[in-house]
C-alpha positions as CSV (number, residue, x, y, z in Angstrom):
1,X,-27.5,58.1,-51.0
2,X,-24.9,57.7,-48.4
3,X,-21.6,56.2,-48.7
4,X,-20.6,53.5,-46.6
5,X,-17.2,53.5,-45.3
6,X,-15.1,51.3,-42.7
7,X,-11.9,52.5,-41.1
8,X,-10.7,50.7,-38.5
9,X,-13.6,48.7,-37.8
10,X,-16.2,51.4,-37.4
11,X,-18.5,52.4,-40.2
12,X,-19.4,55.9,-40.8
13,X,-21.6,56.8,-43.8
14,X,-20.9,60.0,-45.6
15,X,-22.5,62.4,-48.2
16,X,-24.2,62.0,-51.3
17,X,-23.0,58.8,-53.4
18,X,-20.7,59.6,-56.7
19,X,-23.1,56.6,-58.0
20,X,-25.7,59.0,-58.5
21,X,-25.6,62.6,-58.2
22,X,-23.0,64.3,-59.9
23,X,-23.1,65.6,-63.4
24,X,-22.2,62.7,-65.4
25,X,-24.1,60.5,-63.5
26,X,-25.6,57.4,-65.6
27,X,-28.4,58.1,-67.4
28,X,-30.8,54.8,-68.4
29,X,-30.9,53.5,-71.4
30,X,-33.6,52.6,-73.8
31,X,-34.0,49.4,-71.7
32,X,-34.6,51.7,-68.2
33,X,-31.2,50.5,-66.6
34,X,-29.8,51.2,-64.2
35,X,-32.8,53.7,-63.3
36,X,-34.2,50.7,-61.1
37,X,-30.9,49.5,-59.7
38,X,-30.3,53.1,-58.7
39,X,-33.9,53.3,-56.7
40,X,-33.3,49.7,-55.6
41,X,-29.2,50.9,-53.8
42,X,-31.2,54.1,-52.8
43,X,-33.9,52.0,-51.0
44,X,-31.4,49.7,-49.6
45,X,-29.0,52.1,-48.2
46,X,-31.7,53.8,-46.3
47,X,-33.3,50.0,-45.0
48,X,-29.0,49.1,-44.2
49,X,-29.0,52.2,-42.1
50,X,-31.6,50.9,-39.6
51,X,-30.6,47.2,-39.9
52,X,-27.6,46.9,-41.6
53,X,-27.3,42.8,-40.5
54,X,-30.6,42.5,-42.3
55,X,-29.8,45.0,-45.9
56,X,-26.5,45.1,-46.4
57,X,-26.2,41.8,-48.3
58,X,-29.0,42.9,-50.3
59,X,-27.3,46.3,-50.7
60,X,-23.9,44.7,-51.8
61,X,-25.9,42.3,-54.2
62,X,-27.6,45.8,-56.2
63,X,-24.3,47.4,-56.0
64,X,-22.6,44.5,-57.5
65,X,-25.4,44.5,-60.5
66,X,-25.0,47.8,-60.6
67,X,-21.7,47.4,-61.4
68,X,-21.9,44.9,-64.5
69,X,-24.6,47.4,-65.4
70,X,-22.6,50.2,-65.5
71,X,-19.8,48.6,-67.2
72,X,-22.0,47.0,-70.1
73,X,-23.1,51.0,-70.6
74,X,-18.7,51.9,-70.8
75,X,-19.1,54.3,-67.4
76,X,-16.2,52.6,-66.1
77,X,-15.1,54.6,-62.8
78,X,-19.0,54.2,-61.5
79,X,-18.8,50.5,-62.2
80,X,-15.7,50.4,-60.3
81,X,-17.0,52.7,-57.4
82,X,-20.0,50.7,-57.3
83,X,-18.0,47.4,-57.2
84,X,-15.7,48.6,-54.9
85,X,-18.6,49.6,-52.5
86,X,-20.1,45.6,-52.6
87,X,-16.6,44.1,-52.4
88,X,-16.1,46.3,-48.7
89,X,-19.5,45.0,-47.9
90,X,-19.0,41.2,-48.8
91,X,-15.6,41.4,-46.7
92,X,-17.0,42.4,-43.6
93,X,-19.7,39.7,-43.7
94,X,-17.4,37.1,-44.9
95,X,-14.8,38.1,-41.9
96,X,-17.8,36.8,-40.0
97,X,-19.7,34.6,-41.8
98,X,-17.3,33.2,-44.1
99,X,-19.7,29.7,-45.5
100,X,-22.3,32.2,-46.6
101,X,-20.6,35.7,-47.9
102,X,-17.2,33.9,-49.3
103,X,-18.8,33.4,-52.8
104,X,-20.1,36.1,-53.0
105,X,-16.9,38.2,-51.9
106,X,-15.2,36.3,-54.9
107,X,-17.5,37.0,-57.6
108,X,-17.6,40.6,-56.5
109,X,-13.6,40.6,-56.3
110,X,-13.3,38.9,-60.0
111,X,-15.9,41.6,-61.3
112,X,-13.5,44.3,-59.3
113,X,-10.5,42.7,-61.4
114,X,-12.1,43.3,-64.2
115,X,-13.1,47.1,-63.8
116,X,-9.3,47.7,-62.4
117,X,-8.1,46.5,-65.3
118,X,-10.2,48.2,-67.2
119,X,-9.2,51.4,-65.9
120,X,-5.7,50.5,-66.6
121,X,-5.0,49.7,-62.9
122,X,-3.7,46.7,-63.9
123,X,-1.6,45.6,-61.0
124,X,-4.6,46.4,-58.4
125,X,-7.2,44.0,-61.2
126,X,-4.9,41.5,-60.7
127,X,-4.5,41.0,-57.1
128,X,-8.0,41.3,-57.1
129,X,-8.3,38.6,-59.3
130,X,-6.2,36.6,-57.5
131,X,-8.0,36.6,-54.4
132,X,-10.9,35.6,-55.9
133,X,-9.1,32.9,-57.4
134,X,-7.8,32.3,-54.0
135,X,-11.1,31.9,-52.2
136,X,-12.3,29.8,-55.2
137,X,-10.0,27.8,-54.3
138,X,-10.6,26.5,-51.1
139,X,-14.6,26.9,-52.3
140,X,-14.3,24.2,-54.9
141,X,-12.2,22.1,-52.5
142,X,-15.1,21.6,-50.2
143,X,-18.1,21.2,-52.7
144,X,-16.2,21.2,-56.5
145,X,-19.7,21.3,-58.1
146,X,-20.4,24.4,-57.2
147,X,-17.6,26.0,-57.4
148,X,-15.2,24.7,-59.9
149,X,-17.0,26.7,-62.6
150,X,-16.2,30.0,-60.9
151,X,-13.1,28.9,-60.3
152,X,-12.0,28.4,-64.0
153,X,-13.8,31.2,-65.1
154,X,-11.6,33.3,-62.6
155,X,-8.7,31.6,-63.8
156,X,-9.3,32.6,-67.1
157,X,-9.4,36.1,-66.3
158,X,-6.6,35.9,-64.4
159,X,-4.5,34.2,-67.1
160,X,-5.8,37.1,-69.5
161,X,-4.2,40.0,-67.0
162,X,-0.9,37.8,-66.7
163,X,-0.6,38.0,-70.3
164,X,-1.7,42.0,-70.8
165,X,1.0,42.3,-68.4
166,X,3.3,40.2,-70.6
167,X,3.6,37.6,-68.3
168,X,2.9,35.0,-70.8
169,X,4.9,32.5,-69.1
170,X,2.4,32.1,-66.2
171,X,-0.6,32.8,-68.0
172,X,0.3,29.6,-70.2
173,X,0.1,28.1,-66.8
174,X,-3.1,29.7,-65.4
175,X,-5.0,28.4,-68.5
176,X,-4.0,25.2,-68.7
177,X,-5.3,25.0,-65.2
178,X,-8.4,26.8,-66.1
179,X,-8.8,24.3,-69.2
180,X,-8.0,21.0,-67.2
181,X,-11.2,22.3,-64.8
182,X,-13.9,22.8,-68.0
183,X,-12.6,19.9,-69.6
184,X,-13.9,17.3,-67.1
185,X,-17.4,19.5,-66.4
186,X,-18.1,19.7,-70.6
187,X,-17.7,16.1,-70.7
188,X,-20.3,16.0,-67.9
């Protein structure tokens, strides 16, 4: 499975994936994951190669389950690697499509956050983090039904790296943002 890279614009895909083939590559579980998300990143990188416009969404949406999927099984550095790979994807398309890739790029960049973080790249989780917060943002100031849920729940997380980095002061802050958004959508 090739990777897909972008420097300066241009997109060259390279080698075998770390996703799947080296020697501690994921193995499935008892419930078959991520076997099938595998095959499905395998099938879309080859259908993104011939019409990338088409695939790649698709291919950063598998890559992005792949991630949480990898994660749930503790094989952090693939989740991240996977994640990283859907984030690239969902910036180029939202560079040019912004209305339909934005929330996606979010959702992708809180999950990235979260694997940083993980990996004890705690200053690179939280940027992340906060540009996701960032583009939820502006999201939930055009359609706040939508959007204010991912908004808070990005808040949250971002609150929670503040404080691991002992920035309680702010993180105070960050929830009782994050709060002031659930509380009027529980009363709902």
């Amino acid at each position: 499975m090739p990777n897909v890279s972008s420097a300066g614009g241009s997109r060259t895909r390279t080698g075998p994936s770390k996703l799947c083939h080296t020697p501690d590559a994921p193995s499935a579980s008892s419930n078959g994951w991520p076997k099938p998300t595998l095959q499905a990143v395998d099938i879309y990188e080859r259908l993104a190669q011939t019409d990338p416009d088409r695939h790649e969404p698709d291919l950063a949406g598998t890559l992005s389950n792949l991630g949480v999927q990898l994660a749930y099984m503790e094989r952090s550095a693939q989740a991240l690697s996977a994640t990283q790979r859907a984030v690239d994807i969902y910036e180029q398309r939202a560079q040019t499509d912004p209305d339909r890739y934005e929330s996606d790029l979010a959702r992708t960049l809180h999950n990235l956050g979260t694997r940083l973080s993980a990996l004890g790249e705690s200053g690179r989780g939280l940027s992340a983090v906060q540009r996701a917060v960032d583009i939820y943002e502006r999201l939930a100031q055009l359609d706040p039904d939508l959007h204010e849920p991912d908004l808070a729940r990005a808040l949250t997380s971002f609150g929670i790296q503040l404080r691991a980095l002992s920035r309680s002061s702010e993180a105070r802050s960050v929830a009782r943002r994050a709060y002031g958004i659930r509380r009027p959508q529980n009363a709902r």
